[in-house]
N, C-alpha and C positions, 0 to 999 in steps of 0.2 A: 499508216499503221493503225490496225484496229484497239479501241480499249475495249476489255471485259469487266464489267462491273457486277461484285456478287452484292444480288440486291435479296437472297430468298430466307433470312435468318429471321425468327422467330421475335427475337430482342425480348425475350423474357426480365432484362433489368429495368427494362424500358414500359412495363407492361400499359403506366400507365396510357402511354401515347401508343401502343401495336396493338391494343386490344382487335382495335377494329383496323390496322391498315399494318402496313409491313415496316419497317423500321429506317430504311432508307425512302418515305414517303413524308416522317416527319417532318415537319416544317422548320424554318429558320428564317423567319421573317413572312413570307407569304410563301416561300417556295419552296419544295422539300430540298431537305439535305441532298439529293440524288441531282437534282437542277442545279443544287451548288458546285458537288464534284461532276458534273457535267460544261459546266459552264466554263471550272480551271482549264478543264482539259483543251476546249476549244477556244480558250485566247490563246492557246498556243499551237492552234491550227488543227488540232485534231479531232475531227465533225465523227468520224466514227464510231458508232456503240453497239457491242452484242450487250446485253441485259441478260444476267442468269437469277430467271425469277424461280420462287418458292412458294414462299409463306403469302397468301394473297396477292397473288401475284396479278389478277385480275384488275386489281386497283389500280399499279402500274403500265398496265396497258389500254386501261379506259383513261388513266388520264392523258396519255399522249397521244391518243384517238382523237380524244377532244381539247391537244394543246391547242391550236389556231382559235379553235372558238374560245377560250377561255383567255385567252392572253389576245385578244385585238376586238376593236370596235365593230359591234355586228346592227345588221340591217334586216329586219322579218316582214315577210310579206307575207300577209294570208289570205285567207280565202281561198277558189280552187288552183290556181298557178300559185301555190305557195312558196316562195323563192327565200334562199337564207343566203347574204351577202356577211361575206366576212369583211372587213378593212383590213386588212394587211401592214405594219409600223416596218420602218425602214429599220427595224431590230430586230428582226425575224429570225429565228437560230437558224442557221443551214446542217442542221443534224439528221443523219443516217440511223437509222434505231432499229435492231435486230432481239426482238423480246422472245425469248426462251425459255417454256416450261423445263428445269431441270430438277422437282421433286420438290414434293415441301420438305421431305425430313435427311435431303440426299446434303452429308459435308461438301466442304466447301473443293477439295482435289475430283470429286464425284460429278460437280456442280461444270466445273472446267475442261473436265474432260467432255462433256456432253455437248461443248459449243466447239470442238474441234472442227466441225468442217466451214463455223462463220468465221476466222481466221486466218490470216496467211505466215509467211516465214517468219516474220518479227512482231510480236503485239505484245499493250501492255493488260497489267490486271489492278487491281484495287477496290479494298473495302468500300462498300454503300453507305460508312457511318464517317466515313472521315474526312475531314477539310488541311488544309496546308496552303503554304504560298512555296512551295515548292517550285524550280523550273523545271518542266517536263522537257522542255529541248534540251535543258543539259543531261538533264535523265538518261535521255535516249542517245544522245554521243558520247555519253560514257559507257553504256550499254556495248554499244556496237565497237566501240576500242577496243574493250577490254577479250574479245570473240568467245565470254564462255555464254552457258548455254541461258544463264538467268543473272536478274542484279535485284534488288530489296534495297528499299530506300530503307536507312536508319535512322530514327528521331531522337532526339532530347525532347518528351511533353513536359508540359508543363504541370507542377503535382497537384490533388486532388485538394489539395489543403494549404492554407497559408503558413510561415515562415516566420519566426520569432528571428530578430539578431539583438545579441545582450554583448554586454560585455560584465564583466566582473559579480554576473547576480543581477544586472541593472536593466532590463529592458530599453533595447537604442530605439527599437523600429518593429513594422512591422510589412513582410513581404507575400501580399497576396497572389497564391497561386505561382510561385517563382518554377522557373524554369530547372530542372535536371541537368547539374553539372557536368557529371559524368556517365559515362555509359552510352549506351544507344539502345530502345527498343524498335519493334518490326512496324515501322508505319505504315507497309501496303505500299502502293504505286511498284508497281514491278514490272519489267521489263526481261520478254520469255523469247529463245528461238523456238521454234515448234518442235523440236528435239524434245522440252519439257513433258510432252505428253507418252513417248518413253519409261517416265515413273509414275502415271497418272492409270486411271481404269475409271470407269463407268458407275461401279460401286456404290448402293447409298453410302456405305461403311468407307469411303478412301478418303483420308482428312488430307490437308493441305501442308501445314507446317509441321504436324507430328506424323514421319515414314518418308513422303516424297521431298521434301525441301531438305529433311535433313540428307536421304542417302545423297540428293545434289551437291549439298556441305563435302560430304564423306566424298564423291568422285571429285570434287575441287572445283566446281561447275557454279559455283554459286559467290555473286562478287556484291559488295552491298556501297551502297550510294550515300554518305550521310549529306543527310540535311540537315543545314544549322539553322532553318529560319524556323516558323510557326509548323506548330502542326497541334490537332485538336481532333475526339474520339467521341461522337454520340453516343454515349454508353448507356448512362442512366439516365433521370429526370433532372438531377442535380446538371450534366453536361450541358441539355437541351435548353436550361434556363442559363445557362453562361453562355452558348452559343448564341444565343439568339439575343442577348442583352450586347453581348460585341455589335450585332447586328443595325440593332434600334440604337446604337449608341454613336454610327460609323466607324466605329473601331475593327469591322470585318477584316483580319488579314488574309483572307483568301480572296 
């Protein structure tokens, strides 16, 4: 099963770190966010990637051009047999990577429909900005029970802001960044039969969750996953420095 990753969003919250690259290229630790949700997916066996680029998209395909050289021990020989020996680590990703010009300013239902023929009957999709400890195999067998045409993993994130607990007027504690009680929002990781592309078109103008997801909701086609573990959204500059301090801290739950 193939994932689709929309990597072509602008990240205008994000400016300071997208000036110059695209938003799923920012970093978290030494590696972009993108290598992080790439790497979830393939502990759980899934080396397949279409890539729906946009917004400098260029970047992300010069860096996976030049992943081997950048990531293993290299050997230069010059002079006129100039020879470039790469070393190869027994860590080598075994990843398939299908990179797609689908528009810088094309939404995201726009974006998806355009990689219809690198897909087959069952594949997943997911945001370029998010991380989770989500299990993808349960993902995917819940998916496939259930036989409608799509599933949406739902989250409890955790909120932007810290958490006073009082009692009486009296300050007990305080709960930084606590997790959402109640409710679910749309974490992404989704799991689509190819029927989806039924409500999808080509469009710069065809948005994702506002028109196609919901008429899915309306024909009953639409079944949602929750996740109760971790899940985390590179949104602004404020995320990027929480992300990345889980990171340096070993605290990564992805």
């Amino acid at each position: 099963m193939k994932v689709v990753i929309l990597c072509g969003g602008m990240g205008t919250r994000l400016r300071e770190e997208t000036e110059f690259r695209p938003k799923s290229m920012v970093k978290i630790g030494t590696k972009p966010i993108l290598w992080h949700i790439m790497k979830h997916y393939s502990k759980h066996g899934f080396n397949q990637f279409v890539l729906c680029l946009g917004y400098k998209g260029e970047v992300i395909k010069e860096y996976f051009y030049h992943y081997m050289l950048h990531n293993n021990d290299v050997t230069v020989k010059l002079g006129q047999d100039r020879q470039i020996t790469i070393h190869e680590n027994d860590k080598v990703e075994d990843w398939e990577i299908t990179m797609v010009d689908t528009g810088e300013h094309t939404l995201k239902g726009g974006r998806i429909h355009k990689i219809h023929k690198y897909v087959d009957d069952d594949f997943m999709v997911t945001y370029g900005d998010g991380v989770s400890d989500i299990n993808i195999s349960d993902l995917v067998k819940f998916h496939q029970n259930h036989g409608k045409i799509g599933t949406v993993t739902g989250v409890s994130p955790r909120s932007s802001y810290g958490q006073l607990k009082s009692e009486s007027g009296q300050v007990q504690g305080f709960i930084e960044k606590p997790k959402i009680k109640e409710g679910m929002i749309n974490g992404g990781f989704f799991v689509f039969q190819k029927k989806i592309f039924d409500y999808l078109n080509s469009n710069e103008d065809c948005d994702f969750e506002i028109g196609p997801l919901e008429q899915l909701t309306k024909d009953g086609q639409l079944m949602v996953y929750h996740h109760k573990g971790d899940w985390a959204c590179m949104d602004t500059y404020r995320d990027s420095v929480f992300l990345n301090s889980l990171w340096e801290k070993g605290h990564a739950f992805w």
